[in-house]
N, C-alpha and C positions, 0 to 999 in steps of 0.2 A: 364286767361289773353289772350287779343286779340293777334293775330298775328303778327301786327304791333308792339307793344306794348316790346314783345317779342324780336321781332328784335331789336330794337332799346336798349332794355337792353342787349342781346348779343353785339352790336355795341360799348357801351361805357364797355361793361366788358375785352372784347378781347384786346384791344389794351395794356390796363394796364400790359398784362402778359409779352409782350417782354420787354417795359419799366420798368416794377419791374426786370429781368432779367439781363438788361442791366447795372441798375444801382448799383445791388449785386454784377456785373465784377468789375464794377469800381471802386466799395466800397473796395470789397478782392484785386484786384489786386494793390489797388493804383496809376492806372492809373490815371496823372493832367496834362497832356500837352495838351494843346487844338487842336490838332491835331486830338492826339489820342481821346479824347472826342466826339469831331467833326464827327470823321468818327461813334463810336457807336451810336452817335445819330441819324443821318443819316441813319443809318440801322435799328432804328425803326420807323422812318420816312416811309422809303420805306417799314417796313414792315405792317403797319397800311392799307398801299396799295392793299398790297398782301390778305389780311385776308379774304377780299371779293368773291376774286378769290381761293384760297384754301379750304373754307369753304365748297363747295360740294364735297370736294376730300376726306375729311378726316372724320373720325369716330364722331361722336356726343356724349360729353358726358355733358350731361344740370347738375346742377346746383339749385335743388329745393329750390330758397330762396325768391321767389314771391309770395305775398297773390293772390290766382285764382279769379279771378271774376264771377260771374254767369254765366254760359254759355249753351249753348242746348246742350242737352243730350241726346244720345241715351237712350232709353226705351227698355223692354225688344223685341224683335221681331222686332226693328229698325223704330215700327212706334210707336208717341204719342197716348194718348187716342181722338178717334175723334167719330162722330156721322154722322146717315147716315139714311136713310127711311128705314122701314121694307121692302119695296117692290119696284123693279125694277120701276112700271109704276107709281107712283108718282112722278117721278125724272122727272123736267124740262129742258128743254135743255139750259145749260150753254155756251155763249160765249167766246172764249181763245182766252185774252188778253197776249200780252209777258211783261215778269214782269221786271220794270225797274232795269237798273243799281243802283246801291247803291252809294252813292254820296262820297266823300272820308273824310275820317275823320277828325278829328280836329290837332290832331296829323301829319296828312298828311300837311295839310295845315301850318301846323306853320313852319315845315319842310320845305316845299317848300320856304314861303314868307323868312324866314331866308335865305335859296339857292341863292334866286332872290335877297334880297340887298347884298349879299356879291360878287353876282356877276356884278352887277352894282358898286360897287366900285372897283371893280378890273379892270372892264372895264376902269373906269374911268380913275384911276393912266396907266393901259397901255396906252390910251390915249394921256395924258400926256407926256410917254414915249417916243412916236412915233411923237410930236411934239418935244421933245427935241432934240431927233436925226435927226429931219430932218433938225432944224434952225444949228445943231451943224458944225463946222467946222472940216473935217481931217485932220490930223499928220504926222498920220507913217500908212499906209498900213490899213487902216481903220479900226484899232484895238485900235487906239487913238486918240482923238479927241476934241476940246475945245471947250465951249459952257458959254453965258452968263445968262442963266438959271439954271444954278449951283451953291452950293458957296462950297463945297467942293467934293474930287474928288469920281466918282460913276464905278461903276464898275455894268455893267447892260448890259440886253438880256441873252440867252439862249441855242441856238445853234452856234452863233454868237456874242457873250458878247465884248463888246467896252468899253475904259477906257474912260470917261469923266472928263476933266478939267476945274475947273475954268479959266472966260477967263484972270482974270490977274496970271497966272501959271510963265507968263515969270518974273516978278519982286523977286521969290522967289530967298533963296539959293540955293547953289548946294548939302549942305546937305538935305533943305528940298524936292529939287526935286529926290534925289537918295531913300530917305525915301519913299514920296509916289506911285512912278514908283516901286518902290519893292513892294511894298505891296498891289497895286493894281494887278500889272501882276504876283503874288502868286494867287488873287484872281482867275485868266484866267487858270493858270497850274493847279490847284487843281476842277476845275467846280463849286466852288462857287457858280455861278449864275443860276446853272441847280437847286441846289440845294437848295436855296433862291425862286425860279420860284415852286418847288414841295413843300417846308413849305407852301407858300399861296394858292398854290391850297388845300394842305389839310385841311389849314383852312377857305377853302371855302366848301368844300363837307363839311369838319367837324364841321361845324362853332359852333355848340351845346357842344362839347367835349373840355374840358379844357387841354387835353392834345395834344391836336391841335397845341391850342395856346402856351402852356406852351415850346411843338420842335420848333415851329414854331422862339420865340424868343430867346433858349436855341441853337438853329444852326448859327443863325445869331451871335448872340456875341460870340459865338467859333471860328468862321469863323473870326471875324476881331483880332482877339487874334491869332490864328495861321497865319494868313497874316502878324500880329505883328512880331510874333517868326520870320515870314522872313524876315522881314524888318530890323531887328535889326542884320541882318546874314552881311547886309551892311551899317549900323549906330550902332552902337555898344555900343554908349552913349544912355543909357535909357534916362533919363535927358534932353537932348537934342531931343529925338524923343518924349514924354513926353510934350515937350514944342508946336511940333507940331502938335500935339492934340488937347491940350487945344487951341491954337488959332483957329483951324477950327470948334471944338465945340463952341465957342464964337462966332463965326460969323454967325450959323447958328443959336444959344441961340437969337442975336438980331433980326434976320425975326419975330421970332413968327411961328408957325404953318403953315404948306402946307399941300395940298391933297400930299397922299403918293405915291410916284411913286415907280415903282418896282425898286430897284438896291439895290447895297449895298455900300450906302457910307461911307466913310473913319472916320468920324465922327461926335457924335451927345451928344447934352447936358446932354443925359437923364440915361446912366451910365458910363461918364466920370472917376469917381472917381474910383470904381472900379477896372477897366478897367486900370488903372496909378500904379495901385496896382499891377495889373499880370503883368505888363510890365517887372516892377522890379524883379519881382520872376522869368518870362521869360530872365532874363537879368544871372541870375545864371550857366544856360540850363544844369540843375541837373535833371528837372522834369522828371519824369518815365513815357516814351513813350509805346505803343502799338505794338511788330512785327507785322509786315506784317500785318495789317487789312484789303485789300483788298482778302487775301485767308483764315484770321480766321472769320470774319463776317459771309460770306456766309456758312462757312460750319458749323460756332454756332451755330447761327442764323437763320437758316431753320428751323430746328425741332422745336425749340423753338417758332416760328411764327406757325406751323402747331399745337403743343400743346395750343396755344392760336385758333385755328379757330376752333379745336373742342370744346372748355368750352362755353356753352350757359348757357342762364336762363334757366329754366321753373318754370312750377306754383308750390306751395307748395302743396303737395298732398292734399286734402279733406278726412279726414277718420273719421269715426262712429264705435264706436263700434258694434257690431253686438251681441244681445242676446237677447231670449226669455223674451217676456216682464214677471213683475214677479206675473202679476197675470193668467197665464197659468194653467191650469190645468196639474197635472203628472200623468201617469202611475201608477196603486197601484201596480202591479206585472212586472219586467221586468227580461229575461231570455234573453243573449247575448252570442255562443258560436261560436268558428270556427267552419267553412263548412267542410265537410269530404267528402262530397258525390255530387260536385258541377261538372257538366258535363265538365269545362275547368275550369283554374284557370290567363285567358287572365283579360286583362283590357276591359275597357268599361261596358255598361249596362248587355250585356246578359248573355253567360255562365248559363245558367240553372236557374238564378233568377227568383222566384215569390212570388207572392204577397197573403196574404189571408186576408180578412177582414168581420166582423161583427162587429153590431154597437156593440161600447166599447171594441172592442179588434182587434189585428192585429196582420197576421204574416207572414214575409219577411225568406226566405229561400234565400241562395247563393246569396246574395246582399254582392257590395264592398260599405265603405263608402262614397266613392263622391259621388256616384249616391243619400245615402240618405243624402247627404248636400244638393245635387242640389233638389230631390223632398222638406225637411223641411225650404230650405233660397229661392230659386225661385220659384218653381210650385206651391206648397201650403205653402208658406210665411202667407199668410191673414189667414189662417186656413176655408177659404168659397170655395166654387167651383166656377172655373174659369167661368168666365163672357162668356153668347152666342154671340156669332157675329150675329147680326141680318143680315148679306148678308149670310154667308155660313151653320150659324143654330148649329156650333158645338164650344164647348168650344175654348175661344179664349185664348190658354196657350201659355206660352213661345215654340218658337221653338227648335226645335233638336240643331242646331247650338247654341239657346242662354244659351243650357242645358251643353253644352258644354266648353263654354270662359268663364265664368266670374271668374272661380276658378281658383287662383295663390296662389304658395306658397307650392302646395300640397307634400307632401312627397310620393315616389313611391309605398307604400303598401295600400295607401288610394284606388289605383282601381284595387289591384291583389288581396290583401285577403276579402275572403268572408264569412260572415256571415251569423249565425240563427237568427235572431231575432224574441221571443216572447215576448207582451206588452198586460196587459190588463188595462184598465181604471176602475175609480171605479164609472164610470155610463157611462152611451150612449152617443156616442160620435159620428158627423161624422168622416168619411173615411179621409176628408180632412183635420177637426183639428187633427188628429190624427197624420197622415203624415207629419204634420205642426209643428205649433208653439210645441206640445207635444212629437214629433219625435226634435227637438230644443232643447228642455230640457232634452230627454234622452242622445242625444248625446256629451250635454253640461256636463253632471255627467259624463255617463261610459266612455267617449271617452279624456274626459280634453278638449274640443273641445273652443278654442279661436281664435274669428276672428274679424276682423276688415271690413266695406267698402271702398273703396276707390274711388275718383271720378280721371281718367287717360285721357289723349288725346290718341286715336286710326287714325290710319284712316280708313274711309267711303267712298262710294261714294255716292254722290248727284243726284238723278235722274231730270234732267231737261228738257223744253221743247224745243227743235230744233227747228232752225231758221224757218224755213218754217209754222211750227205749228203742233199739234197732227193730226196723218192719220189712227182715229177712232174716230168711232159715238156713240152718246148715249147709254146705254143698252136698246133695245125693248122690249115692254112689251111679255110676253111668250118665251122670249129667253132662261132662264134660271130658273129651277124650286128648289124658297128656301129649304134649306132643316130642315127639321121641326123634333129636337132630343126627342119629345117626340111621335113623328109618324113615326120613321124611317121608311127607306125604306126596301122591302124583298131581301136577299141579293141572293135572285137567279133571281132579277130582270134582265133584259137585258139592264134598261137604262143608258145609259151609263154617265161618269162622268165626263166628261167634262159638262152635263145640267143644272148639280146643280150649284147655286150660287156660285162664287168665286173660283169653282175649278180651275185646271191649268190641259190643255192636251198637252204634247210635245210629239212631234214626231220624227223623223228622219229627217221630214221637213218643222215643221210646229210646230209656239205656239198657243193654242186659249183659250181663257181664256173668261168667260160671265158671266157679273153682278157685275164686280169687280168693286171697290176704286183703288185709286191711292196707298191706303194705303196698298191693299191687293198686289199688284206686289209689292212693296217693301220688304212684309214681305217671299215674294216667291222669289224673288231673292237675299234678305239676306240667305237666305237657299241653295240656288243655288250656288255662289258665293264667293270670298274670303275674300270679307269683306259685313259691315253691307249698307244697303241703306236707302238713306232717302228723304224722298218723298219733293220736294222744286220745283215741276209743277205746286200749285195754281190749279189745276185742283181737286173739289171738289164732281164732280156726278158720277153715278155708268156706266160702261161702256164695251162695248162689242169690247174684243181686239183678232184681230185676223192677222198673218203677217206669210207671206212664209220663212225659214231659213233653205235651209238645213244644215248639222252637215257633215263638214269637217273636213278630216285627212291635216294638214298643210303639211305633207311629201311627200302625197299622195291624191291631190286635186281632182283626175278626178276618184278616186274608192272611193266606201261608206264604211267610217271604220267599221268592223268589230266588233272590241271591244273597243269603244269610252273611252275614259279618260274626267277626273272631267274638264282638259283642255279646250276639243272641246265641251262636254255640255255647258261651261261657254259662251266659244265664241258663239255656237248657241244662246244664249241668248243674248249676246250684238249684234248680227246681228239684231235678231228680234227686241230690244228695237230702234234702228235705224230705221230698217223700219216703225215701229211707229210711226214715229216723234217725238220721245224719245234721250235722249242721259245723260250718267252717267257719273258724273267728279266726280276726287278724290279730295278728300275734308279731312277737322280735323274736328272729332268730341269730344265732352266728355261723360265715357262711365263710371259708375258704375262696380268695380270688387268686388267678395269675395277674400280677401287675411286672409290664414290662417295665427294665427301667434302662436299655440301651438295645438298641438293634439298627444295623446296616444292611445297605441293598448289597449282594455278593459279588465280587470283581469278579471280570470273566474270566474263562478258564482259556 
């Protein structure tokens, strides 16, 4: 699932949570006085607000209920499989183009154009607004004021809110004029119109979210109910305020349709009925109110909004079982015992482990079992020997690092206890199947060994091209000599290693690297680094990198550290990638893991 995509399902999940919240208070409590209503609603109003803003503060916990869509993936050693010239001096020189922006999605777009007419009609009705109150006449301290653009009375603005009068206001009663002076200037003491002004902005950002609209209309008709409840504190006769109603609903019922101006007027055709109903039940003033909700909301109410900014979606995992397919060859003889005599009994690969092999048999001494999960499900998965890198000439395996990550799940004894393992095949086998898909199956019997894949989002970084462009040249021919694994070289040679194709020489001040891919610095500073890198420079030919970096102590810039940390190696390296014309962004990728999901210690034999 894209990113957007993502978002946008956290966007309509979140808000639900205070609103379902809110409305299991109102449910147990028994909370029906529209007051009290009024104000809870309002407070997931404003907290639908808040969501956006809390959401980097608070703990993330996703939600796997979305089908994932196809997405790139890391591979093992952070680069795809790609293709490249046997030999530096066939490489023609490429010219680097900057690779354009990506255009923004359809999603975005729809988003937006939704955005832009919700905000042209709002424009609109304020418009409107601002013609009314400017032809309007004032009253009383320009808090009230009559206008012949009205047909009944409006209660409108926002930090300044004005009661608006019909202009024949003066032929009424004096019951109806005490009825709607109360109930408009309820409207003013309680901020009504701040709050009427925040429903339509939210359903203008939210214009997509049904529960926008759903506060949006559910605050508004609270709000003229609890203006009711005070109106009737000085009309007393429902019946009679009831009647006052229905006549400004009727007047407005014969207009027809108007663009909607922001306010809140006194009344409208369209849930009259209703609305004549609560009056009467308001008319009892039995209904069970809310204490103080201006110091129970905020302090309910918070957590509750921060419990909702942490629930996101995410994608629904991708998993494969993972097992030896079933026409593998087995073992005819296998012998598993504990180590006794293993030099440490530490995690990791070493501790005294080795390896013995002939064709058809093999034997592993002080080995724990991740290491042989990691050589049987990554290194020698295919059961063939790893593919040669035609730049560096030596098998192109997974790296240390990716021998490393992909297992989750493990239980602690998978990398402190250490085994014998001897296995003999019942014909010749390679090294590789054996260690492989046949090492699969052994572990799959003695060990109970069940695992599944998983496809997870990680993050990476992106290595990209800097603004200015790459500040290195082609690789020359005789710059660096392939290295050829059926001629090795004599290892009391003197030449040094940095020559060979695709090596990597750091220094203390200096990276130089000759004959490499874009793809081979990737695969060396996923190793380097704390997370994986993926080559997204377009840059396609083999090349000769070389940039000044010394290796700084950040505490102590102006002395050469002594005993440098995985830290300042890291930093030396993003210095260099810079002076390159390089630069690495973090980025989501999707990354293939082993997750165990059963395994046992092996009875003896």
């Amino acid at each position: 699932m894209s990113g957007e995509s993502s978002l946008l399902g956290a966007v309509l999940l979140r808000p639900l949570v205070p609103a379902l919240a809110a409305w299991l208070m109102l449910r147990i409590a028994g909370i029906r006085h529209p007051a009290s209503r009024h104000a809870v609603w309002t407070a997931v109003l404003a907290g639908m607000f808040l969501l956006p803003a809390i959401g980097p503060l608070v703990p993330r916990w996703n939600l796997p209920v979305l089908a994932r869509k196809q997405a790139a993936v890391v591979s093992a050693g952070a680069t795809a499989a790609y293709s490249r010239p046997a030999s530096v001096s066939s490489v023609s020189r490429e010219p680097w183009t900057p690779s354009r922006r990506e255009p923004p999605s359809t999603l975005t777009i729809v988003y937006l154009a939704g955005l832009l007419a919700m905000l042209l009609y709002r424009a609109t009705g304020w418009a409107l607004l601002r013609r009314v109150i400017a032809r309007s006449m004032p009253l009383r301290g320009g808090r009230l004021c009559e206008s012949a653009d009205v047909l009944t009375p409006v209660a409108a603005g926002i930090f300044r809110p004005t009661v608006i009068l019909p202009i024949g206001w003066r032929t009424w009663s004096p019951q109806t004029r005490r009825g709607v002076l109360a109930h408009e200037f309820a409207h003013l003491r309680r901020h009504d119109p701040l709050v009427s002004a925040a429903a339509r902005l939210a359903k203008t950002i939210f214009w997509f979210h049904p529960l926008a609209w759903w506060l949006a209309r559910e605050v508004s008709d609270l709000a003229e109910l609890a203006c009711d409840a005070a109106a009737m504190q000085r009309l007393p006769d429902p019946a009679v305020y009831s009647r006052i109603l229905l006549e400004f609903a009727g007047a407005v019922n014969r207009t027809g349709r108007r663009v909607a101006m922001p306010g809140l007027a006194m009344a409208s055709n369209s849930n009259i009925g209703p609305r004549i109903d609560r009056i009467f039940e308001l008319s009892t003033g039995d209904l069970r109110k809310l204490a103080r909700p201006a110091l129970f909301l905020p302090v309910v109410g918070l957590p509750v909004v921060c419990l909702a900014a942490a629930v996101g979606l995410s994608d629904s995992p991708q998993s494969t079982a993972v097992k030896a397919p079933a026409d593998t060859p087995k073992f005819e003889v296998v012998s598993v015992k504990a180590s006794t005599h293993c030099l440490d009994n530490g995690g990791g690969r070493g501790g005294g482990g080795r390896m013995r092999s002939d064709p058809g048999m093999i034997g592993l001494d002080c080995q724990n079992v991740e290491f042989l999960i990691q050589r049987a499900y990554i290194l020698n998965a295919s059961g063939k020997p790893a593919p040669i890198s035609p730049t560096t000439g030596l098998p192109d395996r997974p790296s240390g690092r990716d021998l490393r990550e992909p297992i989750k799940g493990s239980p602690p004894w998978l990398s402190t206890d250490r085994y014998d393992i001897e296995a003999k095949a019942p014909a010749p086998q390679a090294r590789e199947m054996m260690m492989g898909p046949m090492m699969q199956v052994l572990l799959e019997d003695r060990f109970q060994l069940k695992m599944h894949r998983e496809l997870r989002d990680v993050p990476v970084y992106e290595l990209t091209v800097a603004k200015g462009g790459p500040k290195f040249s082609m690789a020359q021919k005789g710059s660096c000599v392939p290295f050829d694994i059926d001629d090795p070289p004599d290892p009391q040679s003197a030449r040094p290693l940095s020559m060979f194709c695709g090596a990597v020489r750091m220094t203390d001040s200096e990276m130089q690297m000759s004959g490499v891919t874009m793809a081979d610095l990737c695969k060396q500073l996923s190793a380097d680094l704390d997370r994986d890198v993926i080559d997204k420079t377009g840059l396609t030919g083999v090349y000769d990198l070389r940039a000044k970096a010394p290796l700084v102590d950040p505490a102590n810039p102006d002395v050469a550290p002594q005993n440098p940390t995985l830290e300042m190696w890291a930093a030396q390296r993003a210095d260099a990638i810079e002076k390159l014309g390089l630069k690495l962004e973090p980025a989501k990728a999707s990354r293939y893991f082993l997750v165990i999901d059963h395994v046992e210690r092996p009875s003896g034999n």
